[in-house]
gemmi code that builds the backbone of each chain (N, CA, C; Angstrom):
import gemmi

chains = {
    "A": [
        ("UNK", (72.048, -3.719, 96.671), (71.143, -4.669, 96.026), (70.756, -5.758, 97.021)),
        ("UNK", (69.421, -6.195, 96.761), (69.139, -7.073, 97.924), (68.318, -7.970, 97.138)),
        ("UNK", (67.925, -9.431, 97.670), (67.732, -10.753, 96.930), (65.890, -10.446, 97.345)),
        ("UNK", (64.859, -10.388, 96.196), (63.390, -10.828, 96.594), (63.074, -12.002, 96.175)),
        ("UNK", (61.795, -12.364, 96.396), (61.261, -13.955, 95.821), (59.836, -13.208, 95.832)),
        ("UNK", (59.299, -12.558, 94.363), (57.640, -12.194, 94.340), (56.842, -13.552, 93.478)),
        ("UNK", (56.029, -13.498, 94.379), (55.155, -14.621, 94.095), (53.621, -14.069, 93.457)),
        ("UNK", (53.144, -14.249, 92.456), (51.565, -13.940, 92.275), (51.018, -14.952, 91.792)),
        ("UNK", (49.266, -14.884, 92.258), (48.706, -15.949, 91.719), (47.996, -15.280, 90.413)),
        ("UNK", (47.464, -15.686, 88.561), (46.734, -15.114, 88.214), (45.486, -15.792, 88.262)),
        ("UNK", (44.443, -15.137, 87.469), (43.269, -15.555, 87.479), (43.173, -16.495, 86.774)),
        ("UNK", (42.193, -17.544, 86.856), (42.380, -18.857, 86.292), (41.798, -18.972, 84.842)),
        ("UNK", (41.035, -17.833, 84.535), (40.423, -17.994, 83.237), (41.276, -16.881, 81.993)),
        ("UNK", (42.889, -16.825, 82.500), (43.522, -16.005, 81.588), (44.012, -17.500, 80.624)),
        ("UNK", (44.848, -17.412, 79.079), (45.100, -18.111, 78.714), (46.693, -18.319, 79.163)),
        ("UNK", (47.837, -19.032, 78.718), (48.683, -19.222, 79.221), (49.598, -18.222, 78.478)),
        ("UNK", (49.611, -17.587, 77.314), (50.207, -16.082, 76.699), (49.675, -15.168, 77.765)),
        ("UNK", (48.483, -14.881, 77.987), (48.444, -13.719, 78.700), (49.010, -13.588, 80.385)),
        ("UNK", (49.333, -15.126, 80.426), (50.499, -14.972, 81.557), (51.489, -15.127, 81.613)),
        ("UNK", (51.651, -14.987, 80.587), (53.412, -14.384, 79.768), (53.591, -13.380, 79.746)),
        ("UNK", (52.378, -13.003, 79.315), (52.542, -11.167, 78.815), (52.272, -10.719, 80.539)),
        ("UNK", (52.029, -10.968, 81.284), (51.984, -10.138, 82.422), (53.136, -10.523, 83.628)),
        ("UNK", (53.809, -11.498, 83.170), (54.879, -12.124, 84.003), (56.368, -10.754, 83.515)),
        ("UNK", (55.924, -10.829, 81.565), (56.995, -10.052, 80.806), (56.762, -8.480, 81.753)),
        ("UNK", (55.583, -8.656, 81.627), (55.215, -6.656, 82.202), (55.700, -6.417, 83.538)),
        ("UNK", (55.847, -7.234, 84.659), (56.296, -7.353, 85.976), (57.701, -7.041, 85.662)),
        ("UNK", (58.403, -7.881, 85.054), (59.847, -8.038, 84.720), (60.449, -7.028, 84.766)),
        ("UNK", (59.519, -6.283, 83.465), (59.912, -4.758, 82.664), (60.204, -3.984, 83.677)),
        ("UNK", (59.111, -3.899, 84.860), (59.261, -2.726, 86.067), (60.973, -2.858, 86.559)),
        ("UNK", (60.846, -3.888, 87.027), (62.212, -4.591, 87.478), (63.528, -3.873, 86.687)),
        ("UNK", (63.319, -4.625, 85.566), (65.025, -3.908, 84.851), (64.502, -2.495, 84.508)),
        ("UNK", (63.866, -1.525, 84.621), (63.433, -0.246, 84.467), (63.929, 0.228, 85.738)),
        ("UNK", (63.839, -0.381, 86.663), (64.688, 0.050, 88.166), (66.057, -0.114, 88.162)),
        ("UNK", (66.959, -0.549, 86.830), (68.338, -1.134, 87.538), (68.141, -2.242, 88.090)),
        ("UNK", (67.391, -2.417, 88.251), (67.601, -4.553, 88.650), (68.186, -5.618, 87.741)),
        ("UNK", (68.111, -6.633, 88.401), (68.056, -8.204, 87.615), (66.932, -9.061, 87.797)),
        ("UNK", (66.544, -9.666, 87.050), (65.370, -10.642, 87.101), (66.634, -12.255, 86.909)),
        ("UNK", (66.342, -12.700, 88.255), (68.348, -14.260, 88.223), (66.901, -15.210, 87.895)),
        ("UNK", (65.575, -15.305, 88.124), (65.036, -16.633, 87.476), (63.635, -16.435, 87.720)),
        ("UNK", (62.618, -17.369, 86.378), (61.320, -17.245, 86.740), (61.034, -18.430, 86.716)),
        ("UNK", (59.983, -18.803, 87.531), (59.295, -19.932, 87.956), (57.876, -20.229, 87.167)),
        ("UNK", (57.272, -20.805, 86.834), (55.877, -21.280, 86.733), (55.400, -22.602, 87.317)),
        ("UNK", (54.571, -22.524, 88.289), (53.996, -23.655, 89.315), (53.154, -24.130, 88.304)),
        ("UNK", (52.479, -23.914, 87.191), (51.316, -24.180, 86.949), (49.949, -24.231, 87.191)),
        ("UNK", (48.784, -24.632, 86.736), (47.305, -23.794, 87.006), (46.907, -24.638, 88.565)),
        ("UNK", (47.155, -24.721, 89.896), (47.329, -25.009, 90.910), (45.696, -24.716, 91.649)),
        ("UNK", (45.118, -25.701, 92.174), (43.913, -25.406, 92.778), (44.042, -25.198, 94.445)),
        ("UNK", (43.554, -24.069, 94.031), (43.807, -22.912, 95.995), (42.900, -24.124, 96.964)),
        ("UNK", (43.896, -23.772, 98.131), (43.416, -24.899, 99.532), (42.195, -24.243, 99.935)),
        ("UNK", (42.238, -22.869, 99.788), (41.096, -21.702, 100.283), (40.486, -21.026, 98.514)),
        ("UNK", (39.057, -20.941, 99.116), (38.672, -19.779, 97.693), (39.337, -18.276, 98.305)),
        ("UNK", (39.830, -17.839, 96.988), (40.465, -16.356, 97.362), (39.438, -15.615, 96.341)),
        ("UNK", (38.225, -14.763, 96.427), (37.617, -13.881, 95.352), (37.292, -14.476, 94.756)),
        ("UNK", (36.395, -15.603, 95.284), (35.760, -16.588, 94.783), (36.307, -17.375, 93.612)),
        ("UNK", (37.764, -17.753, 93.471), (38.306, -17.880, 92.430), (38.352, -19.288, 93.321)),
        ("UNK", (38.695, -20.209, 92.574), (38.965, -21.738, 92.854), (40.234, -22.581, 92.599)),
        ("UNK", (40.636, -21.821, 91.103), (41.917, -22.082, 91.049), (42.737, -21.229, 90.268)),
        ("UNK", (44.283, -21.260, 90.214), (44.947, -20.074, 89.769), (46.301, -19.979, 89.513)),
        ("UNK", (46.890, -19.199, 88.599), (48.434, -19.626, 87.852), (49.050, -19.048, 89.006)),
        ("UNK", (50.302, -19.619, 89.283), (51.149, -19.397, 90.272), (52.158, -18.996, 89.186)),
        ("UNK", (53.175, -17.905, 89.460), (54.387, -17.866, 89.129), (54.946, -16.913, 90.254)),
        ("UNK", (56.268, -17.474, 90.237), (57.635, -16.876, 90.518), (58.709, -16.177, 89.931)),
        ("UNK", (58.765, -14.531, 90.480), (60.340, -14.125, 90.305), (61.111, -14.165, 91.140)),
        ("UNK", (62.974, -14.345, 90.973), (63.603, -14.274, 91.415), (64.196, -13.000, 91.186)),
        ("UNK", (64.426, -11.809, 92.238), (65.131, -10.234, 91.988), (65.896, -10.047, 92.855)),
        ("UNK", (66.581, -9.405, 92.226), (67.787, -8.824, 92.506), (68.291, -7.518, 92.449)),
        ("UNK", (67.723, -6.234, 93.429), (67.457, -5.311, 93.142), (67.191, -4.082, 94.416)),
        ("UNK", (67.436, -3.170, 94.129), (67.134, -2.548, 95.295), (65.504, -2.060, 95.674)),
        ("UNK", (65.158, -1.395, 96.973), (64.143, -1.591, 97.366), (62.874, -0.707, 96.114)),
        ("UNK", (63.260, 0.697, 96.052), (62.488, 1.454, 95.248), (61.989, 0.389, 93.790)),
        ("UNK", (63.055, 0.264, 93.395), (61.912, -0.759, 92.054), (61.040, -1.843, 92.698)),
        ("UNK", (61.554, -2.343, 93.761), (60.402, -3.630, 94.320), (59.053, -3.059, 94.823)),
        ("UNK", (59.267, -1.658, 95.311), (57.978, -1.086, 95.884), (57.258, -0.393, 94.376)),
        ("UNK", (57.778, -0.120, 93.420), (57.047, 0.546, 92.455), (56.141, -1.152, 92.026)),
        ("UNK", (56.888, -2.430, 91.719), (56.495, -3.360, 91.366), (55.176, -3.731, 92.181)),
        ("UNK", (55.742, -3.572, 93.543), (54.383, -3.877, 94.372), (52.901, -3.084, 94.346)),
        ("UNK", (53.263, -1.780, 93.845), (52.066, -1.157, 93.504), (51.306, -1.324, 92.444)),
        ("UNK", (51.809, -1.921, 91.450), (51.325, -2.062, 89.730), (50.784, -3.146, 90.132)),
        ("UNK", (51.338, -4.078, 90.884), (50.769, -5.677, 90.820), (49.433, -5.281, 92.117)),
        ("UNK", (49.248, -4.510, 92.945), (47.875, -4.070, 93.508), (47.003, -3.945, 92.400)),
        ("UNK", (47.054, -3.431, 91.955), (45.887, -2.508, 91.044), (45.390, -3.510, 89.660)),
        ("UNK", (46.603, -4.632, 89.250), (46.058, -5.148, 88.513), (45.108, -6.113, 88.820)),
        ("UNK", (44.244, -6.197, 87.874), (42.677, -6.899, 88.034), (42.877, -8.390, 88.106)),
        ("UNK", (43.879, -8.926, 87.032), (44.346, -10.154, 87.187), (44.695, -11.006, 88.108)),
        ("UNK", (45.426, -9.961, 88.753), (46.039, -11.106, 89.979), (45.331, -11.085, 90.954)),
        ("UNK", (45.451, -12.304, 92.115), (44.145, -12.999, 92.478), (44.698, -12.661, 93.688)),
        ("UNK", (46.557, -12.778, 94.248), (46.882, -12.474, 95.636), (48.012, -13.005, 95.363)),
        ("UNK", (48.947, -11.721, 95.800), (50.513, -11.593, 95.445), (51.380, -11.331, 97.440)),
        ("UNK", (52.654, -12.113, 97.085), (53.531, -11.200, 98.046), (54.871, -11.320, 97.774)),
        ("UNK", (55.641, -9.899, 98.442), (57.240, -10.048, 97.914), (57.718, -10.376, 99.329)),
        ("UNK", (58.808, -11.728, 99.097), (59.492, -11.600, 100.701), (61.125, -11.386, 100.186)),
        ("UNK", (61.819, -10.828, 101.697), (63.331, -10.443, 101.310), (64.080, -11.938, 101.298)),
        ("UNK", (64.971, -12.000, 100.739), (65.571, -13.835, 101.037), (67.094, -13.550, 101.316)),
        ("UNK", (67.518, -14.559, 102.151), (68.753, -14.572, 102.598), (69.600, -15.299, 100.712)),
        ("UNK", (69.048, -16.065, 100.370), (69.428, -16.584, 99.615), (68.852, -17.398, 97.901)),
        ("UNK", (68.654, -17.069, 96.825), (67.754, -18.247, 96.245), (67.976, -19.174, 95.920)),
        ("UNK", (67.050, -20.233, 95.855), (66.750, -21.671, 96.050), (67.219, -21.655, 94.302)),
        ("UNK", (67.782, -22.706, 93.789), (67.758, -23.096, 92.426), (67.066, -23.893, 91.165)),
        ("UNK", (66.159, -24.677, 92.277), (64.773, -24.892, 91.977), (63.721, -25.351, 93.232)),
        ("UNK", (62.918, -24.728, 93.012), (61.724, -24.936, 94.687), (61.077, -26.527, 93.409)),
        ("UNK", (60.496, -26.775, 94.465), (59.658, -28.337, 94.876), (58.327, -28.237, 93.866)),
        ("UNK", (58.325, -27.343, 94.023), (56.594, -26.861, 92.837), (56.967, -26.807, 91.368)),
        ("UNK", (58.280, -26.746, 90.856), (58.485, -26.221, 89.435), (57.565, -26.806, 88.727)),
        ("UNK", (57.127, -26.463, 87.949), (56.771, -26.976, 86.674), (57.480, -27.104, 85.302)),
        ("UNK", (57.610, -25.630, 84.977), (58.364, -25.045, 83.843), (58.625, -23.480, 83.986)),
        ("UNK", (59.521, -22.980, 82.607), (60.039, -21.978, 83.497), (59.161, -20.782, 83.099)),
        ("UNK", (58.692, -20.834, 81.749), (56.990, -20.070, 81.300), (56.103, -20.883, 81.404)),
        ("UNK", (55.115, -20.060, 80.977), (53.650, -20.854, 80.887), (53.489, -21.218, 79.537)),
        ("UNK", (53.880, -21.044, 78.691), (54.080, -21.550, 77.784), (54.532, -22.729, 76.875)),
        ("UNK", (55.585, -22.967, 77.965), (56.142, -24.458, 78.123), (55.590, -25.168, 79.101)),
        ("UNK", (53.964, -25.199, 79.570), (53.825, -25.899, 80.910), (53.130, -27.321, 80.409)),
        ("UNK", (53.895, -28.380, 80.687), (53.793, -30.009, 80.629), (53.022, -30.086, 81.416)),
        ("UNK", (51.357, -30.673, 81.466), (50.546, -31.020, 82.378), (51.061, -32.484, 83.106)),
        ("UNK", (51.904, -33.109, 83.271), (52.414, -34.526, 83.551), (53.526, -34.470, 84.149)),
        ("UNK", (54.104, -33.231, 84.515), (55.661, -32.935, 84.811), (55.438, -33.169, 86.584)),
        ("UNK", (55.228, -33.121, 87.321), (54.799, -33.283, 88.698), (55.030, -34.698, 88.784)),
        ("UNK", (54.245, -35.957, 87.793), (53.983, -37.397, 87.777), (55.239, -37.763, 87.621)),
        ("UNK", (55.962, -36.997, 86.618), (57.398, -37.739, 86.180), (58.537, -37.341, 87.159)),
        ("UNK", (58.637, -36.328, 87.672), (59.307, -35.813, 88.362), (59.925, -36.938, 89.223)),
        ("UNK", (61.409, -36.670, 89.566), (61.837, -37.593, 90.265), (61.927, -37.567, 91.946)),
        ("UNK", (61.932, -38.737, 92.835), (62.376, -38.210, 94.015), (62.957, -37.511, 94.933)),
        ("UNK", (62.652, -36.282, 95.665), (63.496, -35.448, 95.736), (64.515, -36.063, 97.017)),
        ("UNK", (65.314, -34.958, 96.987), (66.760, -35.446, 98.148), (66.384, -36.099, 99.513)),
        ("UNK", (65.428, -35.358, 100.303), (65.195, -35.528, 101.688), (64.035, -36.619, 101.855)),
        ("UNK", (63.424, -36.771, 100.555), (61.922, -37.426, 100.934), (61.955, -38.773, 101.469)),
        ("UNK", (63.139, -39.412, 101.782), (63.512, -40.879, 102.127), (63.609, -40.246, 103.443)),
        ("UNK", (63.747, -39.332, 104.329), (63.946, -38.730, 105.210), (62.753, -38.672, 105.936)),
        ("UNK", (62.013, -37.721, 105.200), (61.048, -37.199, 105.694), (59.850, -38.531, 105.840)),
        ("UNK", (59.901, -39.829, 104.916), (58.655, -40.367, 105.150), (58.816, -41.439, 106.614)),
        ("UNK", (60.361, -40.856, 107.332), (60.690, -41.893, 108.270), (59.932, -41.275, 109.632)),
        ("UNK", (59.587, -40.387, 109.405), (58.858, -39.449, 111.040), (57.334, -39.164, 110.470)),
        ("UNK", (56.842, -39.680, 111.467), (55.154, -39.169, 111.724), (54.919, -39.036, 113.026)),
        ("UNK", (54.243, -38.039, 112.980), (54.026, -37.698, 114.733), (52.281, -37.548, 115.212)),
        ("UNK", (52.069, -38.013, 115.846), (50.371, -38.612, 116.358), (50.146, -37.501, 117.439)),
        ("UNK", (49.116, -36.533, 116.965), (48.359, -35.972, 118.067), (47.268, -35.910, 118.248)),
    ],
    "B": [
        ("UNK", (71.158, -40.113, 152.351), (71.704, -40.501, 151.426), (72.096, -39.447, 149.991)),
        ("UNK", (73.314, -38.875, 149.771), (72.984, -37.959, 148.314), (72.639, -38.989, 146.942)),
        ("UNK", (72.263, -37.888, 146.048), (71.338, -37.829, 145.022), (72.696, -38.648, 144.037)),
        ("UNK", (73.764, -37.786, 144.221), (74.902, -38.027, 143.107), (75.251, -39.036, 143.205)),
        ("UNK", (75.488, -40.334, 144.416), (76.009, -41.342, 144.583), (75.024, -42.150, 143.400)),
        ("UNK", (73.942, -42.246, 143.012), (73.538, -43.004, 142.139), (73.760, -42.700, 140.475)),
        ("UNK", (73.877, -41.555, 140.400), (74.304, -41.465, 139.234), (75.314, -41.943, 138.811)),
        ("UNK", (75.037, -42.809, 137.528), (76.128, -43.842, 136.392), (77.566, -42.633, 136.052)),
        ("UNK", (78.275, -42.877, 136.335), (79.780, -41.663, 135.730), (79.503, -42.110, 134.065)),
        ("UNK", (79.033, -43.282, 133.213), (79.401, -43.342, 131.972), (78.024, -42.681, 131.011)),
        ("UNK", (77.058, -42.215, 131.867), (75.808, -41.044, 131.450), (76.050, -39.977, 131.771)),
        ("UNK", (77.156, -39.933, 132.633), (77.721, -38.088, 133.155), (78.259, -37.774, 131.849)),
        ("UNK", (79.453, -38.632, 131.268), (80.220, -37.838, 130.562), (79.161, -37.685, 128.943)),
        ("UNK", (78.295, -38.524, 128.807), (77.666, -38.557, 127.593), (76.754, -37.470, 127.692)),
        ("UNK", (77.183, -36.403, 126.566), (76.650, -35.414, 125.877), (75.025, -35.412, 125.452)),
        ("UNK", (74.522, -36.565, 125.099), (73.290, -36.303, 124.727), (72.469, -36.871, 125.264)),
        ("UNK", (72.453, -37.537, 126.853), (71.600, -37.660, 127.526), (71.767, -37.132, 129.051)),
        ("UNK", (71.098, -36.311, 129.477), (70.752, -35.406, 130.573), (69.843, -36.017, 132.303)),
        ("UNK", (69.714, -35.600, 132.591), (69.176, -35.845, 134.401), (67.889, -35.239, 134.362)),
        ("UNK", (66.877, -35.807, 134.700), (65.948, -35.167, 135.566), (66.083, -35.725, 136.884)),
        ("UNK", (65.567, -34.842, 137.834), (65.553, -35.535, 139.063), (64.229, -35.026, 139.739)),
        ("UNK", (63.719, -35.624, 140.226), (62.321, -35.766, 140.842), (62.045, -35.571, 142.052)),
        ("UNK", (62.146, -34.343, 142.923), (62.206, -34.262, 144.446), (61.488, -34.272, 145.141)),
        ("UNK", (60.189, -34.981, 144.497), (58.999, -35.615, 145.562), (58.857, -37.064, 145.532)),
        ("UNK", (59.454, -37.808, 144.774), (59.523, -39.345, 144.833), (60.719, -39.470, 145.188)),
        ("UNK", (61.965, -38.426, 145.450), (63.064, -39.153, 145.500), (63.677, -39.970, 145.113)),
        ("UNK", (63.689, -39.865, 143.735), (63.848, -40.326, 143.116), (64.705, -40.024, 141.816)),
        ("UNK", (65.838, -41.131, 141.151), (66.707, -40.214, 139.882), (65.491, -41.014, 138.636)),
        ("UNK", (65.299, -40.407, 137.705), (65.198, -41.021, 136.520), (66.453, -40.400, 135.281)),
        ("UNK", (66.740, -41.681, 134.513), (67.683, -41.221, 133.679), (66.774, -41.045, 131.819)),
        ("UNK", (66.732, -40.119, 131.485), (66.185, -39.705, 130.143), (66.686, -39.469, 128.913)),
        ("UNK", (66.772, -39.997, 127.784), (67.850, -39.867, 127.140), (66.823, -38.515, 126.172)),
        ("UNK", (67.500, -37.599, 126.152), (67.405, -36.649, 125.185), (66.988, -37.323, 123.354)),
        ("UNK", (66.006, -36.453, 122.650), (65.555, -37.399, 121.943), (66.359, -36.327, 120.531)),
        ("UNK", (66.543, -37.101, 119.689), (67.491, -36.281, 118.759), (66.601, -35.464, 117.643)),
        ("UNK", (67.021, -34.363, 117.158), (66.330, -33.482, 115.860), (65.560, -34.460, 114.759)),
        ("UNK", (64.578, -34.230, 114.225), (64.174, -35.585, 113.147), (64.598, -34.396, 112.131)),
        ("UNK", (64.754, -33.058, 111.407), (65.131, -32.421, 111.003), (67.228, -32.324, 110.935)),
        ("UNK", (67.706, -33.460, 111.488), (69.200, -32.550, 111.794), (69.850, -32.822, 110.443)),
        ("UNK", (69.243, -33.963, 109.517), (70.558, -34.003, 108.849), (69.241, -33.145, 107.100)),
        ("UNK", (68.521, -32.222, 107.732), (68.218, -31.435, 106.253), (68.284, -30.215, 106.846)),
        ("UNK", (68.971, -29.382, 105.686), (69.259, -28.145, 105.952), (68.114, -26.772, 106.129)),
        ("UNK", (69.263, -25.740, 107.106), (67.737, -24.640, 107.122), (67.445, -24.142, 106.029)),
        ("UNK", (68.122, -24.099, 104.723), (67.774, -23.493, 103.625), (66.364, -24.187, 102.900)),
        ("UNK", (66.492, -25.597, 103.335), (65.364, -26.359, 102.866), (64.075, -26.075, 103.301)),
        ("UNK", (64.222, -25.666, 104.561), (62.552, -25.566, 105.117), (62.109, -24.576, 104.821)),
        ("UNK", (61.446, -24.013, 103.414), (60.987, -22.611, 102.763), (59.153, -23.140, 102.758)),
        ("UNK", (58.605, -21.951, 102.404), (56.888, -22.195, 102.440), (56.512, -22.905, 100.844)),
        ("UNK", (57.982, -23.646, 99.989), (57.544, -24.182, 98.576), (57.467, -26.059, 98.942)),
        ("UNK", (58.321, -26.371, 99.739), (58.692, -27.641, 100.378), (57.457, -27.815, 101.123)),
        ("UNK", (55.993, -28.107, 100.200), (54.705, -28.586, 101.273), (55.064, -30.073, 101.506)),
        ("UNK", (55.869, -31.008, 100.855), (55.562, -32.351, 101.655), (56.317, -32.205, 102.854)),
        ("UNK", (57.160, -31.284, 103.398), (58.032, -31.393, 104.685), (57.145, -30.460, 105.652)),
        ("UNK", (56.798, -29.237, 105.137), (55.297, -28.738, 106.032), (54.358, -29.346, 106.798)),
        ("UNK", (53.959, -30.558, 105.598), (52.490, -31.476, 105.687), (52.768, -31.717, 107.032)),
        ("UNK", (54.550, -32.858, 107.535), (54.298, -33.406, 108.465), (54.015, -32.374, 109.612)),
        ("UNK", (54.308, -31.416, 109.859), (54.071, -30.531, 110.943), (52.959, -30.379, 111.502)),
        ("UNK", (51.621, -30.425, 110.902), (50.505, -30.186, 110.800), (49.620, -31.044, 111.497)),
        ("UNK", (48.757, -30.388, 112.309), (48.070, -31.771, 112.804), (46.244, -31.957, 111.512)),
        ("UNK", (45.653, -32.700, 111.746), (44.687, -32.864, 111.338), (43.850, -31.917, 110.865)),
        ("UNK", (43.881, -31.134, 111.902), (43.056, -29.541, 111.465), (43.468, -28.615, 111.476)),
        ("UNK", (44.687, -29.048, 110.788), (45.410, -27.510, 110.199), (46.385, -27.118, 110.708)),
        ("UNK", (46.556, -27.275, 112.592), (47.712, -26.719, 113.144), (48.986, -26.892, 113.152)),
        ("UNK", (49.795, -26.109, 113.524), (51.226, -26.362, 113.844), (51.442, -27.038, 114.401)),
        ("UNK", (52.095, -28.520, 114.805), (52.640, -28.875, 116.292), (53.823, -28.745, 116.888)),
        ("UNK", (53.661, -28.631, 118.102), (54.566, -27.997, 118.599), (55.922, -28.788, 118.969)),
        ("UNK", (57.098, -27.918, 119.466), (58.543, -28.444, 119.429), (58.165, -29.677, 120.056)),
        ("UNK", (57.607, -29.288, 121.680), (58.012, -30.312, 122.342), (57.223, -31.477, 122.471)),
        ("UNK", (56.527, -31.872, 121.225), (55.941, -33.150, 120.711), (56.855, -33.395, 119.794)),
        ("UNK", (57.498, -32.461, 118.885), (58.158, -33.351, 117.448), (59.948, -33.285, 117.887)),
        ("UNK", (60.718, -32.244, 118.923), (61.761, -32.270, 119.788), (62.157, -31.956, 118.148)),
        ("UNK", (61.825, -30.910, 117.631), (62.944, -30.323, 116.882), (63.453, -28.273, 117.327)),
        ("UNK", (64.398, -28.670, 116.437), (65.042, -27.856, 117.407), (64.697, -26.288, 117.003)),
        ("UNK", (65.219, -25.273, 117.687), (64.495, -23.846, 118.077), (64.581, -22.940, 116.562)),
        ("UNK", (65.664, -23.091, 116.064), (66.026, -22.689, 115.172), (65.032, -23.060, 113.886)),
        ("UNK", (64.893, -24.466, 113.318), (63.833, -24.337, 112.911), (62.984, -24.852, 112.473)),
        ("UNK", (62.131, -24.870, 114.352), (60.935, -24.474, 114.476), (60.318, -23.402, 114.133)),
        ("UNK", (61.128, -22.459, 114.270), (60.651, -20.829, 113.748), (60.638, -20.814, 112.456)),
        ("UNK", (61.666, -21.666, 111.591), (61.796, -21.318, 110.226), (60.324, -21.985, 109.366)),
        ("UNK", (60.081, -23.352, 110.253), (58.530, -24.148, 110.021), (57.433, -23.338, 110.413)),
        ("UNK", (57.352, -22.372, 111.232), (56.024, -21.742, 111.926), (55.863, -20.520, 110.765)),
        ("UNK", (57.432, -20.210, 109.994), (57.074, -18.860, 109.101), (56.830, -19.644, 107.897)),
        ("UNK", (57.573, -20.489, 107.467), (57.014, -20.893, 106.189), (55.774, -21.107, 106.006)),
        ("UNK", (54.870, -22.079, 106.944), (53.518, -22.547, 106.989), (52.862, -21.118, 106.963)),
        ("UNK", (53.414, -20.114, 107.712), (52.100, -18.947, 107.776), (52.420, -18.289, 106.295)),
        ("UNK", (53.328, -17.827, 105.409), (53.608, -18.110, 104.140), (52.378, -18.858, 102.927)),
        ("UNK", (53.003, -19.684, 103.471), (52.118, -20.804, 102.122), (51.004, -21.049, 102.351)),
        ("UNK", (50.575, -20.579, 103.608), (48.949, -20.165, 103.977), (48.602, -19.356, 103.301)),
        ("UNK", (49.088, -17.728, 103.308), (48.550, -16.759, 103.174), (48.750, -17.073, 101.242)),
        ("UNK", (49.073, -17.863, 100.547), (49.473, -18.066, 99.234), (48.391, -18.880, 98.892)),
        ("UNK", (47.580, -19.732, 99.921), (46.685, -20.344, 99.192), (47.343, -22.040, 99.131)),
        ("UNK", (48.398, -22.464, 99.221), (48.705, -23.440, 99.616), (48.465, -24.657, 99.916)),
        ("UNK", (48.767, -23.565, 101.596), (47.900, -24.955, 102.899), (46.696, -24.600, 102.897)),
        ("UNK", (46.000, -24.997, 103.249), (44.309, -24.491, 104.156), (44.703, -24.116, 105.275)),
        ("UNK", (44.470, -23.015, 106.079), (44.526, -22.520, 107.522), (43.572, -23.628, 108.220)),
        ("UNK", (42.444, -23.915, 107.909), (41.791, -25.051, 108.693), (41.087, -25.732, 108.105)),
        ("UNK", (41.175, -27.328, 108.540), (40.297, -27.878, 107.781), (39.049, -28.447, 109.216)),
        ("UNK", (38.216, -28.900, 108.027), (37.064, -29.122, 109.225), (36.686, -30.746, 109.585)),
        ("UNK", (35.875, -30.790, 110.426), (35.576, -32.323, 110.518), (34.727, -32.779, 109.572)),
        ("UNK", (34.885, -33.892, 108.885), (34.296, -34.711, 107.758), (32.507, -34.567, 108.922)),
        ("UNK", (32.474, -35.146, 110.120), (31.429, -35.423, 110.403), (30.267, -33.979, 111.277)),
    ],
}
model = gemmi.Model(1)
for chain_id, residues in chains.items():
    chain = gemmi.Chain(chain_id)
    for i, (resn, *xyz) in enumerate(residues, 1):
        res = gemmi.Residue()
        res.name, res.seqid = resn, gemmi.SeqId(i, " ")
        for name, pos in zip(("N", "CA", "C"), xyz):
            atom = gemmi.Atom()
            atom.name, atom.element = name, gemmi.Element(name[0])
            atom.pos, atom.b_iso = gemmi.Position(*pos), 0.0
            res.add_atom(atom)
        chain.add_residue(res)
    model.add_chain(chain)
structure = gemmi.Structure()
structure.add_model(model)
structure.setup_entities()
C-alpha cells in the first residue's frame, strides 16, 4: 500500500451536491480496489491564476489514499474522460499533511464562504513575514 | 609573507563562518556564511498547498529565485522548485505574470 494526494478541479457551473456526488463516485473506485480513502478536502469555488478551457474559476477538492497502484491508475482513467473536471493530478506522498493551508471544509456541502477570513494564524507565518528578498 | 599568519584562530574554530581568499588582491576577506531563512520550518511544510511560503520565492514575474540570492539550503530548494511547478500546473500560481505597462 502506498500514500496518494489526488487533486481535481470541477467545473464551476456544477452545484455543490453534484460535487459530492462526483467526489462520492471517485471514492467508490478507490474502496472497489481494496483501498482507503484516510481524508477529503474541499478548497472551495477558487478562481484559477490561469484560464484552463476557458473556465475562470473552479471547485478544488482533495483525496487522501491509501492504496495500491492498480486502483489509483483505474481512478486516473475515469477522472480523464469525465467532462466535469477541468484538470486533475495524482502525486505519490512520503507522508499526509493533516490539514493543508487551503481547507475550507471537508464537503462541499458544508462550504462556509467566510472560513478563509476567520481562520486563524498559521504556525510559521510570524516566520515567514520576517524575509523578503529584492530582485 | 603567508596567507595563514593573518587569519583570526577565534574564526578558525567557528563553524559557521568560512574564508575566501582572493589571489589577485592579495588579499584575506573574512565572510560570515549567511544562515537558512527556512531552518527552523520543516521539509514537510514546504508542499505546493502552503502558497503564502511559495509567494516569497517568486520574483515579480513569476520566477523562482534562486539559492544563492535567498542562501537557502539544497535540500529545500528542490522541495520549493517542485512544489511551485505543482501548484502551477493546478492553476494556483500563474506561471507568468506580465508587465502592468
Amino acid at each position: 500500500m502506498a500514500l496518494y494526494e489526488a487533486v481535481f478541479i470541477a467545473r464551476q457551473d456544477l452545484t455543490n451536491e453534484d460535487v459530492d456526488a462526483l467526489t462520492n463516485k471517485f471514492c467508490k473506485i478507490i474502496t472497489d480496489g481494496k483501498g482507503k480513502i484516510v481524508n477529503k478536502e474541499y478548497w472551495g469555488l477558487r478562481s484559477l491564476a490561469v484560464k484552463i478551457n476557458k473556465n475562470s474559476r473552479g471547485h478544488y477538492v482533495m483525496i487522501n489514499i491509501d492504496a495500491n497502484y492498480p486502483a489509483v491508475a483505474e481512478l486516473k482513467r475515469v477522472i480523464a474522460y469525465t467532462e466535469d473536471v477541468v484538470r486533475s493530478a495524482v502525486f505519490l506522498v512520503d507522508k499526509h499533511h493533516e490539514e493543508t493551508s487551503l481547507f475550507v471544509s471537508s464537503t462541499a456541502k458544508e462550504f462556509k464562504p467566510n472560513y478563509s477570513a476567520k481562520k486563524q494564524q498559521g504556525k510559521y507565518d510570524l516566520i515567514l513575514e520576517q524575509f523578503q528578498f529584492d530582485s | 609573507m603567508s596567507i595563514e599568519n593573518n587569519i583570526n584562530p577565534a574564526t578558525e574554530n567557528n563553524e559557521e563562518s568560512y574564508l575566501k581568499v582572493s589571489l589577485v588582491n592579495q588579499s584575506v576577506f573574512i565572510r560570515k556564511k549567511k544562515a537558512c531563512p527556512l531552518k527552523d520550518i520543516p521539509l514537510n511544510e514546504i508542499n505546493y498547498t502552503n502558497l503564502k511560503l511559495l509567494g516569497k520565492f517568486l520574483t515579480e514575474r513569476g520566477k523562482i529565485i534562486p539559492s544563492r540570492i535567498t542562501n537557502v539550503e539544497i535540500k529545500k530548494q528542490r522541495a520549493i522548485a517542485k512544489a511551485i511547478k505543482r501548484a502551477r500546473q493546478l492553476g494556483l500560481i500563474s506561471p507568468i505574470k506580465k508587465e502592468l505597462n
